[in-house]
C-alpha beads as a LAMMPS data file, in Angstrom:
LAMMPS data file: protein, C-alpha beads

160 atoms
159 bonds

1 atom types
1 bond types

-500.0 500.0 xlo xhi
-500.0 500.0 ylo yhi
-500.0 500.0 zlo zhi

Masses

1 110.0

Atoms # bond

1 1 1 0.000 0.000 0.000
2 1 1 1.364 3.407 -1.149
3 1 1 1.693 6.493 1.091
4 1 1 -1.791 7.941 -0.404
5 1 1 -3.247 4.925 -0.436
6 1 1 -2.996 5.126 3.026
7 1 1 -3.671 8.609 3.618
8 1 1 -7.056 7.912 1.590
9 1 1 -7.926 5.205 3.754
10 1 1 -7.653 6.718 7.203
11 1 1 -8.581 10.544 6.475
12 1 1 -12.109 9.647 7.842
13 1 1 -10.851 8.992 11.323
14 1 1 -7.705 11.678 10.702
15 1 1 -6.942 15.067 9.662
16 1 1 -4.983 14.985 5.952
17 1 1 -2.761 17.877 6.839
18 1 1 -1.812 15.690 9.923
19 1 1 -1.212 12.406 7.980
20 1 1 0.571 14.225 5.404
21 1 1 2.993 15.608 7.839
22 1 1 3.442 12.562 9.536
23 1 1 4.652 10.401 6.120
24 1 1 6.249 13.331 4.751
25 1 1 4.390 13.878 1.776
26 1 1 2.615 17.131 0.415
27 1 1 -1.070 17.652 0.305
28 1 1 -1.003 19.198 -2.905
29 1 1 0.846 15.289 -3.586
30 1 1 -2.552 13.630 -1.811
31 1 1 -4.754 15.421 -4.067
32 1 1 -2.963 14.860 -6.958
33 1 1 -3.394 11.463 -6.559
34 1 1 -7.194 11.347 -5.678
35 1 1 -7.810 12.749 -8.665
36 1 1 -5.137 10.968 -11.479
37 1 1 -7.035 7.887 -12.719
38 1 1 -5.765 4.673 -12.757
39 1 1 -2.874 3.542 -14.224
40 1 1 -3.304 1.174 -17.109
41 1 1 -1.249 -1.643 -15.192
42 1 1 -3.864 -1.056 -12.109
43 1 1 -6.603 -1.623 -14.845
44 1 1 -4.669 -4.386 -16.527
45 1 1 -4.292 -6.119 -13.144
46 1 1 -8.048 -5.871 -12.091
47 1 1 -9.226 -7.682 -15.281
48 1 1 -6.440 -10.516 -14.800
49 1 1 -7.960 -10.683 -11.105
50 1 1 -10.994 -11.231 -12.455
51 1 1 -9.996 -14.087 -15.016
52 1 1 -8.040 -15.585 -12.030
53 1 1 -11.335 -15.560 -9.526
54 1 1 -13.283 -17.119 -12.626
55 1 1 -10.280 -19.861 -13.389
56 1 1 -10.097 -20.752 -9.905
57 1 1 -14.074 -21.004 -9.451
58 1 1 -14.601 -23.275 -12.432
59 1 1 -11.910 -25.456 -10.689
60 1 1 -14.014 -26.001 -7.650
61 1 1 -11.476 -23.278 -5.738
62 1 1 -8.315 -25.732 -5.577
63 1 1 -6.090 -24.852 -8.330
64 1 1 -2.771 -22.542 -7.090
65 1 1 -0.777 -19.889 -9.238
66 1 1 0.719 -22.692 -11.333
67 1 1 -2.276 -23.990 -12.608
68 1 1 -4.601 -21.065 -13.105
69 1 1 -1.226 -19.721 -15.119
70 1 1 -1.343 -22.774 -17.227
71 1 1 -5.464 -22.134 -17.526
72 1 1 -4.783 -18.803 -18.436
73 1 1 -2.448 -19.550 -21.336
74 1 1 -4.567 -21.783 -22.664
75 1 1 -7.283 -19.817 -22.682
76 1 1 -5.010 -17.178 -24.686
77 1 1 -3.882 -14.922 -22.011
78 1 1 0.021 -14.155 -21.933
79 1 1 0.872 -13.336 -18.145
80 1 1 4.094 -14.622 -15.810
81 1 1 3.400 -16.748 -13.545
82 1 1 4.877 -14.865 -10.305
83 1 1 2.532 -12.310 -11.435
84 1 1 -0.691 -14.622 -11.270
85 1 1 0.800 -15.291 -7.954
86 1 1 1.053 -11.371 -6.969
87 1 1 -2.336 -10.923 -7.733
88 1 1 -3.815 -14.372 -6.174
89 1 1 -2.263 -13.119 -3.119
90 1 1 -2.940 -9.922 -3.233
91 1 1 -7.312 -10.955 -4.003
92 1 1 -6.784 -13.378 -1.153
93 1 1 -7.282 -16.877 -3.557
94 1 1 -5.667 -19.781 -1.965
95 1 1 -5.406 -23.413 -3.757
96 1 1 -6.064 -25.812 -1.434
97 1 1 -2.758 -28.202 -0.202
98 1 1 -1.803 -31.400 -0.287
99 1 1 -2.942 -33.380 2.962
100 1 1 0.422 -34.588 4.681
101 1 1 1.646 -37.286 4.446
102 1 1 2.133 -40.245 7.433
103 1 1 5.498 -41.356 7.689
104 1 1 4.244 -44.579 9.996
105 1 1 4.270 -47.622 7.856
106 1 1 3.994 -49.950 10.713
107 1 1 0.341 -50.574 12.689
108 1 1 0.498 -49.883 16.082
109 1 1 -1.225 -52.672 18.183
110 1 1 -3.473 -50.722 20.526
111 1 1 -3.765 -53.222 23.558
112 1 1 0.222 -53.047 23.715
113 1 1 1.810 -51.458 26.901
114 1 1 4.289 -48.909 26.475
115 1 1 8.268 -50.101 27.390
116 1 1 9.000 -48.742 31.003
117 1 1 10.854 -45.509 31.058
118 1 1 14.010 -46.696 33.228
119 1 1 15.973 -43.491 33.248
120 1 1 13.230 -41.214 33.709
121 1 1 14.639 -39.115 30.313
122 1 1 17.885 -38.274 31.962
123 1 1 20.500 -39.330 29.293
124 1 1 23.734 -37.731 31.103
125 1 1 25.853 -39.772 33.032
126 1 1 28.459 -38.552 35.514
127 1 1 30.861 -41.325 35.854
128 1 1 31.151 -44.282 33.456
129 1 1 29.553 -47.589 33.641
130 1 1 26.928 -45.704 35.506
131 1 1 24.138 -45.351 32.809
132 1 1 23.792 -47.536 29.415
133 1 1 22.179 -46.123 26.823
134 1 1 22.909 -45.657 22.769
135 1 1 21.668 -43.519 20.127
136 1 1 21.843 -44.925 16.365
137 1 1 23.366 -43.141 14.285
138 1 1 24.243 -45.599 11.100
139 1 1 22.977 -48.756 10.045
140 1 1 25.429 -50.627 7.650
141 1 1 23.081 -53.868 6.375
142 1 1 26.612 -55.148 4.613
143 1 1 28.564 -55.637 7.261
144 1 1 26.021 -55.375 10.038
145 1 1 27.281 -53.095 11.791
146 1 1 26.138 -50.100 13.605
147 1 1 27.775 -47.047 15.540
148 1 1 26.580 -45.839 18.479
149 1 1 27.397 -42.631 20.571
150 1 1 29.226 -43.559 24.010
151 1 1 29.747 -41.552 27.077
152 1 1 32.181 -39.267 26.184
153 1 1 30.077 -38.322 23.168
154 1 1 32.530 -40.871 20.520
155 1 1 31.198 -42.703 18.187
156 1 1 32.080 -46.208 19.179
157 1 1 31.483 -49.071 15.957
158 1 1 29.402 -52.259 17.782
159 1 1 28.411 -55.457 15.874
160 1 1 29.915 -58.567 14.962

Bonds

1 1 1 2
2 1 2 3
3 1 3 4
4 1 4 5
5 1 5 6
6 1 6 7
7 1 7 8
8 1 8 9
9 1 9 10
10 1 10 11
11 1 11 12
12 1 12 13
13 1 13 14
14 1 14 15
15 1 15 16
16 1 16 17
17 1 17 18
18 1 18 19
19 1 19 20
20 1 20 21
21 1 21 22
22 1 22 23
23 1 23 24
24 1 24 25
25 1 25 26
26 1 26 27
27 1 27 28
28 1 28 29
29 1 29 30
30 1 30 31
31 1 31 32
32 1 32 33
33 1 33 34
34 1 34 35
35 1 35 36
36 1 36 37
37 1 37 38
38 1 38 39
39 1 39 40
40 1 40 41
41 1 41 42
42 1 42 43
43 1 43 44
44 1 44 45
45 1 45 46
46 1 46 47
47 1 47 48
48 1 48 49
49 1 49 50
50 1 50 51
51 1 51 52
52 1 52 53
53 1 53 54
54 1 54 55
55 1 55 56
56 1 56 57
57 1 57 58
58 1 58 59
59 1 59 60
60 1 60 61
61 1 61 62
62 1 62 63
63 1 63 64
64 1 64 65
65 1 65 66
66 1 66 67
67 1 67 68
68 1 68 69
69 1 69 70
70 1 70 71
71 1 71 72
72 1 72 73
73 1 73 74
74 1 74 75
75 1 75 76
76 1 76 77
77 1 77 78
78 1 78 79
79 1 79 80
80 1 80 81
81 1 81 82
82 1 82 83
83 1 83 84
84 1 84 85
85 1 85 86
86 1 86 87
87 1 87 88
88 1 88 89
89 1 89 90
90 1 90 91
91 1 91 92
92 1 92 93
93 1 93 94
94 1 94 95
95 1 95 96
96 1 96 97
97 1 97 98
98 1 98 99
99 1 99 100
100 1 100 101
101 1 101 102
102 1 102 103
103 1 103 104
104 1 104 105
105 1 105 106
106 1 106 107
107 1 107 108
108 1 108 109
109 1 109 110
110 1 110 111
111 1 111 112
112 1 112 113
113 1 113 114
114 1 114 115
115 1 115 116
116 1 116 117
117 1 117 118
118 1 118 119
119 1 119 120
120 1 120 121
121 1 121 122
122 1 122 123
123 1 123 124
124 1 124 125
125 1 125 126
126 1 126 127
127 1 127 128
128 1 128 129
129 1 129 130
130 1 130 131
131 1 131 132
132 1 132 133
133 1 133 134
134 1 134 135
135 1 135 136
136 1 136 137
137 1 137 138
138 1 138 139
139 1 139 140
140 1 140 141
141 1 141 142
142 1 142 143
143 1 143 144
144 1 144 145
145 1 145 146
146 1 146 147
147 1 147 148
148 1 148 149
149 1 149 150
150 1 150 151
151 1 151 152
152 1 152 153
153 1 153 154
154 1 154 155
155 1 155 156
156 1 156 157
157 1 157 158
158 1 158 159
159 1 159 160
């Protein structure tokens, strides 16, 4: 939103000369403005908003900027994409997302119990041989081996 734009907007609950003065712009500047007419981009840009609204409604309201870009040039209309996305944000149109996806592959079995929590989350040790615990940090199915973090924070290779 421009500096006028503004102005315009709040000189209802404001004085002009006061807003003005306050963004550093001249009133002469403010009503200069009111009364220029539209630029032909501004006009160019409300009749692309309006092809975009009626793209996006005949897609039952799910197609995003890439899409209703790809509508549009097929229906004969040469815009860039980023700007199809300027002006979807700027109207407030929103495709709707992909649902997210589950990473679990395995089925939980709801009557199991849940393993006993031993060290009560506390993974530091003071001393050694006080506290075993590991943390996997690489499987290798070749050799079967895997490496684990130790005490001191080393990575310590465990298998065969």
């Amino acid at each position: 939103m421009t500096r006028f734009a503004f102005i315009d907007r709040e000189k209802a609950h404001y004085d002009v000369a006061a807003l003005c003065r306050l963004l550093k712009v001249s009133r002469s500047g403010i009503y200069a403005w009111l009364r220029r007419p539209p630029s032909a981009r501004t006009v160019a840009d409300e009749v692309l908003t309006t092809q975009i609204r009626t793209a996006f409604d005949d897609n039952r309201r799910v197609y995003g900027a890439p899409r209703i870009h790809a509508e549009l040039a097929e229906a004969g209309v040469q815009v860039g994409r980023k700007r199809v996305a300027r002006l979807m944000r700027q109207a407030e149109i929103v495709g709707c997302h992909r649902r997210k996806r589950s990473f679990s592959i395995t089925q939980q079995d709801p009557r199991a119990e849940a393993a006993p929590d031993r060290v009560d989350r506390k993974f530091v040790a003071t001393a050694p041989n006080q506290l075993w615990v590991a943390d996997v940090e690489r499987h290798e199915a070749l050799s079967n081996r895997a490496v684990v973090e130790g005490h001191r924070g080393r990575s310590v290779a465990a298998g065969r």
